[in-house]
N, C-alpha and C positions, 0 to 999 in steps of 0.2 A: 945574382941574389934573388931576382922574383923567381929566377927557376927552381931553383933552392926551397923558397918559399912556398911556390907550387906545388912539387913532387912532396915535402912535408906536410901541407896540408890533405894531397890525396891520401898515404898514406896512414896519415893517422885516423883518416874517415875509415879506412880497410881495419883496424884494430877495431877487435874484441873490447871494451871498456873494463878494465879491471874488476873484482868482485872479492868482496871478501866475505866466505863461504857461509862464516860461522853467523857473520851478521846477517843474512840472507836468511838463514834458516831461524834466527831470532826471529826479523818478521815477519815470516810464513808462521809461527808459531803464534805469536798475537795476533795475527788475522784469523787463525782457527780458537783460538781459547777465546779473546773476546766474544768471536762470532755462536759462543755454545756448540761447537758443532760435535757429532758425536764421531766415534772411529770410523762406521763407514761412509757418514759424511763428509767429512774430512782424506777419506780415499778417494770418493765419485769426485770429489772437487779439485783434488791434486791428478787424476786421473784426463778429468775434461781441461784441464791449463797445459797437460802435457800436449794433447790433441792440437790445442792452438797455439802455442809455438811449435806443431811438428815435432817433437821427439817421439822417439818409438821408445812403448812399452817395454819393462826389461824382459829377456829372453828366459820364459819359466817352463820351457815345455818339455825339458827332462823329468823338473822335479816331481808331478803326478801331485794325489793330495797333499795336504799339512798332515808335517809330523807329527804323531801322537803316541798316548802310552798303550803298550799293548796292553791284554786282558791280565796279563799276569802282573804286568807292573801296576796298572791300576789296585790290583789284590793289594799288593806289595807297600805302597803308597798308604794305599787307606791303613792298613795294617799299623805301619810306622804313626801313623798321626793318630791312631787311638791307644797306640802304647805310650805315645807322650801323656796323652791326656784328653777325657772326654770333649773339653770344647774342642779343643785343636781339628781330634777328629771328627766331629759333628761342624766343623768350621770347610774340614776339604770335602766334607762331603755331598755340602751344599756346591760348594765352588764346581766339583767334579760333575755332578746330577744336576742341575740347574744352568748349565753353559753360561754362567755371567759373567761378565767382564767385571774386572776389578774392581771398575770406577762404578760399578751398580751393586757390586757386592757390599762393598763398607756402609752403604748407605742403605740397606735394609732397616726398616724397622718392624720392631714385635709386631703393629697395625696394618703389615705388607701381608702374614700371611691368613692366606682363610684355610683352616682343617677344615672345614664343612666343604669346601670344594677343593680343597686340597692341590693350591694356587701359591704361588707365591710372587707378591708382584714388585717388576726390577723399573729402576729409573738410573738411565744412562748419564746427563747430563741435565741442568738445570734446563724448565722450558721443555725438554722432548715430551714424547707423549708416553706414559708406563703401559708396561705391558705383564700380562700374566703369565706364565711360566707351570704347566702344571710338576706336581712331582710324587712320589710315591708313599703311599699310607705308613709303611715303616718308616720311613725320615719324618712325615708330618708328625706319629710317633714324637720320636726321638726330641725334635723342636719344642712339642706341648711339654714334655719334661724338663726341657732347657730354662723355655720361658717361665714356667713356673702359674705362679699368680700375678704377674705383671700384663698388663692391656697396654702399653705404651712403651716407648723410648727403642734406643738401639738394638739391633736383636743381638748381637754380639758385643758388648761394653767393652771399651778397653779399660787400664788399672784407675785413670784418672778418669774416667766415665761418658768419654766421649766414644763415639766410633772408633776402630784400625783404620791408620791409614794406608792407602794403595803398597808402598814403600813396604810398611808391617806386613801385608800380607805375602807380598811376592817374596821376603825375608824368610817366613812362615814354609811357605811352600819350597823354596830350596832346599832348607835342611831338612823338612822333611822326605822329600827326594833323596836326600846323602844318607839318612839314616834309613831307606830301604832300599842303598844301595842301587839307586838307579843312575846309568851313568852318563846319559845323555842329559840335556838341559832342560830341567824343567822349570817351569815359571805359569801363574794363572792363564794365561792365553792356552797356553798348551792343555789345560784342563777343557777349554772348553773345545778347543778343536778336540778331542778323544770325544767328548759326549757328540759331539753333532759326527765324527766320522761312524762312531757306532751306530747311532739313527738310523744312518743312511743307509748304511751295510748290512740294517736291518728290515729296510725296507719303506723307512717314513718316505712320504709322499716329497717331492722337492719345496712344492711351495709350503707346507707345509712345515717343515725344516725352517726355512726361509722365515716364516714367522715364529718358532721357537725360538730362534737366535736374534730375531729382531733385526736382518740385513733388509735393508731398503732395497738395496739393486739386487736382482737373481744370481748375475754372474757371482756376485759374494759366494751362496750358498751354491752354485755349480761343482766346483770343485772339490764339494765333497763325494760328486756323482763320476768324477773322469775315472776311465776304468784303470786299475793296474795292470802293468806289463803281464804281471802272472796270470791270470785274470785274461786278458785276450788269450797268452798262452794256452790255458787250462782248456777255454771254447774253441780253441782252433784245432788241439788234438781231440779232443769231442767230435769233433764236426766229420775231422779227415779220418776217423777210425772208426766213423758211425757206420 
């Protein structure tokens, strides 16, 4: 019997301790929503816990930048959200030209933007710090006719006159994806990774970027700089037939 008892109690010191997955990721999720933290917050900090329990980061090094929409579907996109209807479209176009996160979009107000410096300023989560975003005189345009004669409240009302909520917009932006026919997934994120991989492609400065998108850590905004396969291709028969 005490061997019995022995070899059971070693054993059970060798077990794993059960976990139930879904409860686990409840409370990782109230330690970040209490805590305010914002998405890349909430990355660098799921990032540095992987570190100290030793897991290794997942394996991304096929995948090259985020997906985005090319130039044509962007066309294609805006096109569908202004055949719906002026706000709608004047709604993707900020989301597309402004890289905002969802959670910074609904919560715009009229008082965010300045036409005189032609700014529009986002706030992440309660508590962060807001940052200004510039954007282009034809959108600033198009918002002064939106806004009207109104100096306050949400820049986009919804029917009951609060803000859209996150849920409404990524609603918003699917179907208008389906009705110009695009057939990969689109959702607000993916609008703003297409703005910042354009940036880049276009030649913005990295930290620069960096502070447009409002990432805290660089590596965030790196990945918009990894070169494509095609792309080495391209300079390497450059190089060898020069």
């Amino acid at each position: 019997m005490p061997e019995s008892d022995s070899s059971e109690s070693s054993s059970s010191r060798g077990k794993t301790p059960d976990h139930d997955r879904q409860e686990d990721i409840r409370r990782v999720a109230k330690i970040l929503r209490d805590g305010n933290y914002s998405y890349d917050q909430s990355a660098h900090l799921i990032k540095k816990a992987r570190r100290k329990v030793g897991l290794s980061p997942p394996d991304r090094s096929g995948s090259g930048s985020p997906e985005r929409l090319s130039s044509e579907e962007q066309e294609a996109f805006l096109s569908a959200a202004y055949d719906r209807d002026g706000r709608t479209g004047l709604q993707m176009r900020v989301l597309l030209e402004t890289g905002a996160r969802v959670s910074a979009f609904v919560q715009v107000r009229v008082e965010d933007i300045s036409f005189r410096d032609l700014e529009i300023r986002l706030r992440e989560t309660k508590g962060d710090k807001p940052r200004d975003v510039p954007i282009l005189s034809s959108l600033a345009n198009e918002l002064k006719l939106h806004v009207g004669e109104r100096e306050t409240g949400w820049l986009f009302r919804s029917r009951q006159g609060g803000h859209y909520s996150k849920r409404r917009i990524q609603q918003i932006v699917k179907s208008v994806a389906e009705d110009a026919g695009i057939r990969k997934r689109v959702y607000p994120h993916l609008l703003r990774h297409t703005v910042a991989q354009r940036l880049a492609d276009e030649g913005m400065r990295e930290e620069l970027l960096q502070q447009f998108l409002g990432h805290e850590a660089p590596e965030t905004t790196q990945r918009y700089y990894e070169p494509k396969r095609t792309h080495v291709k391209e300079a390497f028969e450059e190089a060898m037939n020069g």
